[in-house]
Structures are given as structure tokens and as C-alpha cells.
Backbone as a chain_set.jsonl record, in Angstrom:
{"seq": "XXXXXXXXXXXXXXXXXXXXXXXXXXXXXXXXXXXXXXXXXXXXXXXXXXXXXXXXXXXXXXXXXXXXXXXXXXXXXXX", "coords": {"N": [[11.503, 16.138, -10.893], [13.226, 13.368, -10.457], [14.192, 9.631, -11.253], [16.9, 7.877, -9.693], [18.29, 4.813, -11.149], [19.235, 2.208, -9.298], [19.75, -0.039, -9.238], [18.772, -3.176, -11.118], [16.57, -5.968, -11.846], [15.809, -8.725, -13.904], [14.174, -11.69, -13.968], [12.047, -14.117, -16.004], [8.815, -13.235, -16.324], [8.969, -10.767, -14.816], [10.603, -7.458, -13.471], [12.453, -5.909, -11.049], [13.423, -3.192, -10.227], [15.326, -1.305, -8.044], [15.954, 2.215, -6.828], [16.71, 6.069, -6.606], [13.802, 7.894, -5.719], [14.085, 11.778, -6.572], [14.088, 15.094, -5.946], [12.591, 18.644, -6.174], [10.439, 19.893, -3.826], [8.233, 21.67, -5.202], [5.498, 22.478, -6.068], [1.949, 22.08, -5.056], [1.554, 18.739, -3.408], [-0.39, 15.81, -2.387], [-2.319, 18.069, -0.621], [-0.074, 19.526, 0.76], [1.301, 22.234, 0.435], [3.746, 23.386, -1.406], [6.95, 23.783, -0.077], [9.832, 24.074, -1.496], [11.702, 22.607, -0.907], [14.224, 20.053, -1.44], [14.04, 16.559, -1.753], [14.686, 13.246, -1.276], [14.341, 10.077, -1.804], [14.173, 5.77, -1.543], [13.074, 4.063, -3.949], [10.899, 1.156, -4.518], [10.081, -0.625, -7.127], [8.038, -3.477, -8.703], [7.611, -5.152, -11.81], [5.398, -6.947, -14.007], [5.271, -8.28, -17.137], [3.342, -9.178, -19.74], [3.23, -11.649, -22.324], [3.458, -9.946, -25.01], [4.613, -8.424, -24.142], [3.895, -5.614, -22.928], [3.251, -3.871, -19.655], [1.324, -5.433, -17.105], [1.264, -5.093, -14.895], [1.723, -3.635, -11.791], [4.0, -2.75, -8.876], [4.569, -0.909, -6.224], [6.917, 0.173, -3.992], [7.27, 2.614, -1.208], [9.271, 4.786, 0.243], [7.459, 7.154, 2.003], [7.594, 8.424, 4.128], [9.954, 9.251, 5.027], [10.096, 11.218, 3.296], [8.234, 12.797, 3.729], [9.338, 13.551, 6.186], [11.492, 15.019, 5.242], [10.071, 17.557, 3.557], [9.124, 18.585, 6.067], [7.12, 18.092, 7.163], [6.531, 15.632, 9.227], [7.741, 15.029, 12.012], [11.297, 14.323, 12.966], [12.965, 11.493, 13.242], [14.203, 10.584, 16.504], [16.82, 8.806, 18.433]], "CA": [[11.623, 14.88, -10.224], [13.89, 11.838, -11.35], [14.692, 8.397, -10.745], [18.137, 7.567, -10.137], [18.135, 3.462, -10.835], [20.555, 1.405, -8.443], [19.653, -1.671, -9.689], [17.755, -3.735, -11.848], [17.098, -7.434, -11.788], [15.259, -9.608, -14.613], [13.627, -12.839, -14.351], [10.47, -14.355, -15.881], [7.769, -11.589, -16.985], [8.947, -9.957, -13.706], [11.235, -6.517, -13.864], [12.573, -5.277, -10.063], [13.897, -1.931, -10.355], [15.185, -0.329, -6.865], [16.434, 3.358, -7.147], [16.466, 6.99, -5.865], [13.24, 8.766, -6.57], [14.435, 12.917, -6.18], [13.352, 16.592, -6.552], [12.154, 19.912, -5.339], [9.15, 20.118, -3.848], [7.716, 23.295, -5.661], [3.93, 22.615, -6.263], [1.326, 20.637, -4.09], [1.821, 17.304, -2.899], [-1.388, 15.585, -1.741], [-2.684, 18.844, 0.024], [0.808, 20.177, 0.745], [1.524, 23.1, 0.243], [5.08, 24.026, -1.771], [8.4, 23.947, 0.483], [10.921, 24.339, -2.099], [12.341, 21.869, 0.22], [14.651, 18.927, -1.97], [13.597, 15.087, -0.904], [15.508, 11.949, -1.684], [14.057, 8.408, -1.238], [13.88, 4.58, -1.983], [11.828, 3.282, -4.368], [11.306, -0.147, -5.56], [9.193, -0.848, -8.394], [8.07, -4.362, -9.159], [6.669, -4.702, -13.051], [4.883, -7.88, -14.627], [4.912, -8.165, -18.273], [2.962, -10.078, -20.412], [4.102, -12.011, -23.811], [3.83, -8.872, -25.798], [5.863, -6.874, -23.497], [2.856, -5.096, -21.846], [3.24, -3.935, -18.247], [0.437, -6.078, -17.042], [1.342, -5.113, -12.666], [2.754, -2.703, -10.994], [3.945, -2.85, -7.393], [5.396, -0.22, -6.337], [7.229, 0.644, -2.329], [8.356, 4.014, -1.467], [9.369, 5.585, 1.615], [6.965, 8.253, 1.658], [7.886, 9.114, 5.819], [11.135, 10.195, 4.512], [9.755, 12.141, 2.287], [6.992, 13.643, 4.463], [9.905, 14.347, 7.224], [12.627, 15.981, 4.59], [9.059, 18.59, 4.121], [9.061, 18.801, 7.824], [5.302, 17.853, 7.583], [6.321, 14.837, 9.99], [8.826, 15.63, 12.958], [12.22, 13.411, 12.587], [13.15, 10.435, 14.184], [15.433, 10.687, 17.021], [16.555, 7.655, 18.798]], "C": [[12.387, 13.934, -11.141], [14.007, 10.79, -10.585], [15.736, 7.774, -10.789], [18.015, 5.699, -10.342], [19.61, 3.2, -10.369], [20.607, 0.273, -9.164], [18.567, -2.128, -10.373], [17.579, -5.035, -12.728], [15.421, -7.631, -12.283], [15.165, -10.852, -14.358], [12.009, -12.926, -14.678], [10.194, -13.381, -16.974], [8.022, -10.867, -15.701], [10.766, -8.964, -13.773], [11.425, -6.128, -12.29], [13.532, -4.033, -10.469], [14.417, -0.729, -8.534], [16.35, 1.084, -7.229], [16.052, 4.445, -5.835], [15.624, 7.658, -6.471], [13.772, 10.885, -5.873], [13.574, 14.194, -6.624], [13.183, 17.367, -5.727], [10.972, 20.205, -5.139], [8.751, 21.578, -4.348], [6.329, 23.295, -6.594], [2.949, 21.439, -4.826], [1.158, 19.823, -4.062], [0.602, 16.929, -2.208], [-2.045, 16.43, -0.402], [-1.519, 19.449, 0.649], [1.417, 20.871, 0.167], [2.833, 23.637, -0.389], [5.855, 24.653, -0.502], [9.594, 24.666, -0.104], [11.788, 23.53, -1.526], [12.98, 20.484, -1.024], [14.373, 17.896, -1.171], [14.6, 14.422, -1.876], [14.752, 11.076, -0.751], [14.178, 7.395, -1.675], [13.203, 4.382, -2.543], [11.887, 1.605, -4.917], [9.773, -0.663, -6.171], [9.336, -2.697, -8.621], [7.366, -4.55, -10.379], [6.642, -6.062, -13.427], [4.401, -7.255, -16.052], [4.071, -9.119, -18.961], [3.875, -10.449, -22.128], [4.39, -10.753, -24.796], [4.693, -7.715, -25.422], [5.344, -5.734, -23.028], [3.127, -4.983, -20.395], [1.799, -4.27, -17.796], [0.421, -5.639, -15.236], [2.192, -4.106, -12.697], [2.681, -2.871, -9.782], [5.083, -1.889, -7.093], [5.548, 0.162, -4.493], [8.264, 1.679, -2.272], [7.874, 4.32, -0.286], [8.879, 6.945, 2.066], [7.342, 8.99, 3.346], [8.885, 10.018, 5.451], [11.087, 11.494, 3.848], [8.711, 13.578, 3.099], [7.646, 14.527, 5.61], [10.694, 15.154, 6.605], [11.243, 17.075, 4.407], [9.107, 19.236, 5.045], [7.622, 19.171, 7.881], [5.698, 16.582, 8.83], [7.896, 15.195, 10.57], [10.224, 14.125, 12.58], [12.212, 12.321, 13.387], [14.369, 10.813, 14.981], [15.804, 9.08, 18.347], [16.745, 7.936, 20.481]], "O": [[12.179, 13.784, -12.345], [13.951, 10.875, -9.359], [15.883, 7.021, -11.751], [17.485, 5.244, -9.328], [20.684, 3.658, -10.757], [21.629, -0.232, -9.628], [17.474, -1.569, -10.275], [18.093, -5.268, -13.822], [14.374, -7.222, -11.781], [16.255, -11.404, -14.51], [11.07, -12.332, -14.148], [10.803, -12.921, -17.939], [7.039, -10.179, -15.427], [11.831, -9.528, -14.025], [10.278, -5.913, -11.898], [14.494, -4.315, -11.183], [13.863, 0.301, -8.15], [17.416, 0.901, -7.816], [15.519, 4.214, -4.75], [15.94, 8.171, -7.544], [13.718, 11.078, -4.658], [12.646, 14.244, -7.431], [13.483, 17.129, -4.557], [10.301, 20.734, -6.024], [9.085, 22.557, -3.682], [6.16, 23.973, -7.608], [3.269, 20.509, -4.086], [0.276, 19.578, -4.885], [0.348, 17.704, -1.286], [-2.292, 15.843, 0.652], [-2.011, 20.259, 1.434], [2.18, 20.437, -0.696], [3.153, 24.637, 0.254], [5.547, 25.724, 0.022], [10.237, 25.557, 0.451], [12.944, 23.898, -1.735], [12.036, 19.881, -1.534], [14.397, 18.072, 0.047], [15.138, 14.868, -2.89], [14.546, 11.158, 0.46], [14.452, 7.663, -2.845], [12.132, 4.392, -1.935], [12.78, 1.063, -5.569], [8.712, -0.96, -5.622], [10.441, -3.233, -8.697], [6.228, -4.097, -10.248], [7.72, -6.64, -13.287], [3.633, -6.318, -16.27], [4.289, -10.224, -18.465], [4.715, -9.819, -22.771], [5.503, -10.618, -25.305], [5.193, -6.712, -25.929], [6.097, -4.82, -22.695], [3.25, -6.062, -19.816], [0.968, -3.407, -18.081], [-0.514, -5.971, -14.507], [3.128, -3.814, -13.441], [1.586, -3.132, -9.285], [6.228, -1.972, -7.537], [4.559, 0.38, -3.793], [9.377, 1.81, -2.781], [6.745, 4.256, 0.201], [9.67, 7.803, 2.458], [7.268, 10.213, 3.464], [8.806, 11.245, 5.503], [11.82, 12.483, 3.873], [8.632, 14.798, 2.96], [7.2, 15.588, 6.047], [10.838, 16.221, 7.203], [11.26, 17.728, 5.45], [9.139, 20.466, 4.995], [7.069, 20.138, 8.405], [4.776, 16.667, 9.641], [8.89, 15.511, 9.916], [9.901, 13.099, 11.981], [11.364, 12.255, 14.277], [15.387, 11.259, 14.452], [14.89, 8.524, 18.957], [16.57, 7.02, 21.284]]}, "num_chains": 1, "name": "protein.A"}
């Protein structure tokens, strides 16, 4: 698995980070079973530091549907 970063915007004690998280599914995933199946998704990470430079927060949003339909645990969208 990796995280490609797109972007990544400083102010404050606050760190936004949006990227591509990637990989091959090839062990189990919250009771799913190994695909071998590659995923690609969005993530965006929000991180609060404190004065010492401590990650003090994490907020983190990720497109796990995407993820669940590249599997083909959840059927696609078709419009």
C-alpha cells in the first residue's frame, strides 16, 4: 500500500494532506477475503499539531465505496 500526496496545505497547528491511497488487495480487509484485486482512492488527512510538533488530531476521509466496489464486494454505480 502507498500514499501518493497531491497536495499539501499548512496553516496554524493544522496540516491538510489530500492524496492517492493505493495497492493490492492480497490479505484480509475487515472480513474480506484476498482479491488480488488493485484499488485506488482519495484520501484526505487532516493533522493538528501541538507546540512541540506532536500530532495531537487526526481526521481522516476516505472513499472506502470505491474501494469496496474496485473488490467487487459492492456492485458499481451506473447512472
Amino acid at each position: 500500500m502507498r500514499f501518493d500526496l497531491q497536495t499539501m496545505v499548512a496553516e496554524g497547528d493544522k496540516v491538510v494532506c489530500i492524496g492517492v491511497m493505493s495497492g493490492t488487495h492480497d490479505g484480509l480487509l475487515q472480513g474480506i477475503p484476498a482479491t488480488h484485486r488493485p484499488t485506488a482512492a482519495r484520501h484526505i488527512h487532516v493533522l493538528t499539531f501541538n507546540d512541540a510538533g506532536l500530532i495531537t488530531d487526526h481526521v481522516a476521509v476516505r472513499d472506502d465505496v470505491t474501494v469496496l466496489r474496485q473488490l467487487g464486494v459492492l456492485p458499481g454505480f451506473s447512472a
